[in-house]
Every structure is written in structure tokens, then in C-alpha cells.
N, C-alpha and C positions, 0 to 999 in steps of 0.2 A: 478742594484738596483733601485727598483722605487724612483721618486724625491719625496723630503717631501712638504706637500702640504703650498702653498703660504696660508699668514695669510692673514687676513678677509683685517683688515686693510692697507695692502700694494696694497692688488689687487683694494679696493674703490679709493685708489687712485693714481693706472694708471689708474682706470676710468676716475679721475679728470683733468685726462689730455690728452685724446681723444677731439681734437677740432671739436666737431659736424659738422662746419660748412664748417672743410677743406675734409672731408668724406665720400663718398657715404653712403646710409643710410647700405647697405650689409654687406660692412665691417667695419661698428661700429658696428653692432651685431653680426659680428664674431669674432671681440673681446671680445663683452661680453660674448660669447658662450666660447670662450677658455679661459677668466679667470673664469669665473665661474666651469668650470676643473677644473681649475689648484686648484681652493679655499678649494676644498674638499678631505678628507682625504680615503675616499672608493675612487676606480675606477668608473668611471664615464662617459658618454656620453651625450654631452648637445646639443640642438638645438634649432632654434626660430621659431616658427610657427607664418604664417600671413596672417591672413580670409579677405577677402571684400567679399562681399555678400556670396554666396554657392561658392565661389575658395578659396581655403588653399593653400598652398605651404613654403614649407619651407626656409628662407631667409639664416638662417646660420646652420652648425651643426657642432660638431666636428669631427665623425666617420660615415661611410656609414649605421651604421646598425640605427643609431637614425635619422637618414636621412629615413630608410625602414620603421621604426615603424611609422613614422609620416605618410609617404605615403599611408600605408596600412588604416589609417585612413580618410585621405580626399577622397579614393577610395570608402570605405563606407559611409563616412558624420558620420562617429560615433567614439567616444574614447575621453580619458581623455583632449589630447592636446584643439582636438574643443571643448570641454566643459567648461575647463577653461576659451578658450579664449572668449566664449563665454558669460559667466559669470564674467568674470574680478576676479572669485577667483582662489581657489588654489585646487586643487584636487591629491589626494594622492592613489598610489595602492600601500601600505606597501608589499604586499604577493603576484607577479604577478602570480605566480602558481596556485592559489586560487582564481582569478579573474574570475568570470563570468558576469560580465555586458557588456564586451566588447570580448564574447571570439574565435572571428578568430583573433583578434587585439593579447589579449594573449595568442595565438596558438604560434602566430609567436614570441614573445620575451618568451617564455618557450624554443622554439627550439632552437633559439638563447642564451639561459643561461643567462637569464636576474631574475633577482630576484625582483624589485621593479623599481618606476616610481614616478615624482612629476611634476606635469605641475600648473605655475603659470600665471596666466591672466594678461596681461599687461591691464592698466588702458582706457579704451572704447577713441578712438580718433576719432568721427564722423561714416565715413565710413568702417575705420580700425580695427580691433582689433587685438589680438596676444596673446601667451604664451611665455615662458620660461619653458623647457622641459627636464629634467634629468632623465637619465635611468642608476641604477645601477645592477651589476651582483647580488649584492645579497639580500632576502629580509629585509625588516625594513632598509632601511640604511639610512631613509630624519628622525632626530626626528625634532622638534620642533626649536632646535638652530639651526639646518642646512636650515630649512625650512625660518626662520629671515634673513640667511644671502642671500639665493637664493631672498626673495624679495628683496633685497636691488638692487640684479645684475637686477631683471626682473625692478624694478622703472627707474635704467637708460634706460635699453633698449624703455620703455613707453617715457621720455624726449629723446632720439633718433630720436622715430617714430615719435612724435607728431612735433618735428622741421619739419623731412622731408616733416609729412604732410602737412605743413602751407607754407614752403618754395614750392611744390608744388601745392598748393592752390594761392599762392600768384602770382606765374608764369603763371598757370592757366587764372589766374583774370588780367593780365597784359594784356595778348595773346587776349583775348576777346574783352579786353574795345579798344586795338590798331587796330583788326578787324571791332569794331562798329565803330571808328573811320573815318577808309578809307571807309566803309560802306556809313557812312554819307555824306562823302566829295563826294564818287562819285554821291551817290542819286542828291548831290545838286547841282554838278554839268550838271547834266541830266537836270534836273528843267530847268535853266539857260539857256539851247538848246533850250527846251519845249516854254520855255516864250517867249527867241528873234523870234522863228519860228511861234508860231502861235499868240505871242502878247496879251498872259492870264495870269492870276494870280499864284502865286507860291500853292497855293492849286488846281487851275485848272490841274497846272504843274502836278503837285504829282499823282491825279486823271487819266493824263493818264498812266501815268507809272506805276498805280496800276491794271487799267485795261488791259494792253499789259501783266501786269503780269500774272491775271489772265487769260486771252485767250491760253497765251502759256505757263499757268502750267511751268511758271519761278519766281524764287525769284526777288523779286523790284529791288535789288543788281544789280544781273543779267543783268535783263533788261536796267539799266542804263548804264552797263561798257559798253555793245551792241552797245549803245547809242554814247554813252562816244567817243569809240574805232572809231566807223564809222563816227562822227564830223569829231577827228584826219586828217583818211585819206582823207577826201575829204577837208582840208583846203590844 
């Protein structure tokens, strides 16, 4: 006997208690991917699709065949999911039988016994964006209420990504300023060769280290640890 479906309100909140912060971004949206199942009263196959530039790929799904419909769309760069997510809206194929805008996309979920589709655009986060993607076997099954509570699942999944992204951005931005860092120290360190050995200016310094750089199509970097490295051994 199929299970009866989990109510709106309970599943918002095992949302509310997914701690983003202790969770790979993958599997907070495979959660939201299986409660938004579980929320709905037709049978259902939900998945999360997620673009940066021309790459899609799909991050969670509940069944393989909403895992295939998605793919068969990033394979062409064409279908409902990239549109939405493209859009940040919501896009609807009440009657996938009857679908021609997309139709080797709806070859494949007619053969599969799919009846309908609702892809909803997670909120644009810089380079990121995404859907939230349900496919039922039969048609008309998303109205209007169902479509309410599917945003509600697709807005968490949007604060999911947008953590990930920032917490990845943030680490990003860490990595760099700690590479400019050592960057510098070694530059200045070179200098400080520069200046004892030939007894010039720390902008003289700099000047040849800019020019050794360019002679041997080397980064200044480079040129200094070279530098740097070869003091070492010969103290």
C-alpha cells in the first residue's frame, strides 16, 4: 500500500532542521529532493538541476529516470529544467504527450510513461543557478497549490546553494589573499638579496627581478623563490 503523503507543514519543517552548515551542499538537496516526494500526493520523481555557464548536471534526484530526463536535456542545451533555471521561473508541461517545444526531450518521458513535468528556478546566485524538477506519470498533476508548495522546497534549496556558494567563495578568497601573501614575502625577500649584492634601491631591487622575469618568460614569483632557494644553499 503506497505511503500517504507527508503534509506540507511537517516536511517545511525537517527542512528547518537540515543544518546547512554541517552538510555537503549534495546532500541538503537530496533531501530536499526526497521530501519534496514524500510532500506530494500523485507519484512523483523529483531532481535538482545545476548550470554554471553551458555545464548542467544534476546534483540530486530521487529515481534514475528523472536523473535521464534531465540528462537528455543538458545533452541538447534544450528543455524545461534549463529554462527555468535559467529564468529563475517556473515552467510547466501540464500534458507531456502533447509537448512539442522540446520533442526528443518528450519522446523520451512518453516512452517512459511520464504524463507531466514542473521545473522551478532556484533564485540566480552569481555564477550558479538551478531548478527544482518534478515529473509525474500522469498528466495535469502540478495545479497551482502543488506548484506553492514545490516553491517553498525549490527557496530552500536557493538558501542551500547560495550558503555553499559564499562558503566557497569565501575559501576561494582566503586561498588567494594567503598565496598573495607568501607571493609578497618571497618578492621581498629577493629584493633584500638584490639590494645587499649590488647595494641599490628596493625599486632598483624590484626592476631587476622584473626584468629576469621578463627575459625568461617567468612570473616575478618565480623568479624570486629561484632567487630566494639559491641564497639558501649557498649560505
Amino acid at each position: 500500500m503506497p505511503r500517504p503523503p507527508t503534509e506540507p507543514a511537517d516536511a517545511f519543517a525537517e527542512l528547518g532542521r537540515i543544518r546547512l552548515g554541517e552538510m555537503a551542499l549534495d546532500d541538503v538537496l537530496q533531501r530536499v529532493a526526497e521530501l519534496a516526494k514524500r510532500v506530494l500526493a500523485p507519484p512523483v520523481e523529483v531532481s535538482v538541476t545545476l548550470v554554471r555557464g553551458r555545464t548542467g548536471h544534476t546534483a540530486a534526484f530521487t529515481d534514475a529516470l528523472a536523473f535521464e530526463m534531465d540528462e537528455r536535456q543538458y545533452a541538447h542545451w534544450r528543455g524545461p529544467c534549463l529554462e527555468a533555471a535559467a529564468g529563475g521561473n517556473v515552467l510547466s508541461v501540464p500534458d507531456l504527450p502533447a509537448e512539442d517545444r522540446w520533442p526528443e526531450w518528450a519522446e523520451l518521458g512518453r516512452a517512459a510513461g511520464l504524463g507531466s513535468s514542473v521545473s522551478i528556478g532556484l533564485p540566480i546566485q552569481e555564477a550558479v543557478v538551478g531548478a527544482l524538477n518534478v515529473y509525474a506519470r500522469t498528466p495535469h498533476a502540478f495545479d497551482d497549490d502543488t506548484i506553492t508548495v514545490l516553491q517553498t522546497f525549490a527557496a530552500y534549496a536557493a538558501v542551500a546553494l547560495a550558503n555553499a556558494h559564499l562558503y566557497d567563495s569565501t575559501a576561494t578568497l582566503a586561498q588567494q589573499m594567503q598565496e598573495a601573501m607568501a607571493s609578497r614575502a618571497v618578492i621581498e625577500q629577493a629584493k633584500g638579496i638584490i639590494m645587499a649584492e649590488r647595494r641599490c634601491t628596493p625599486d632598483e631591487a624590484f626592476a631587476v627581478l622584473s626584468k629576469v622575469s621578463q627575459d625568461s618568460n617567468r612570473k616575478v614569483r618565480d623568479v624570486a623563490q629561484a632567487l630566494v632557494e639559491r641564497a639558501a644553499r649557498n649560505t
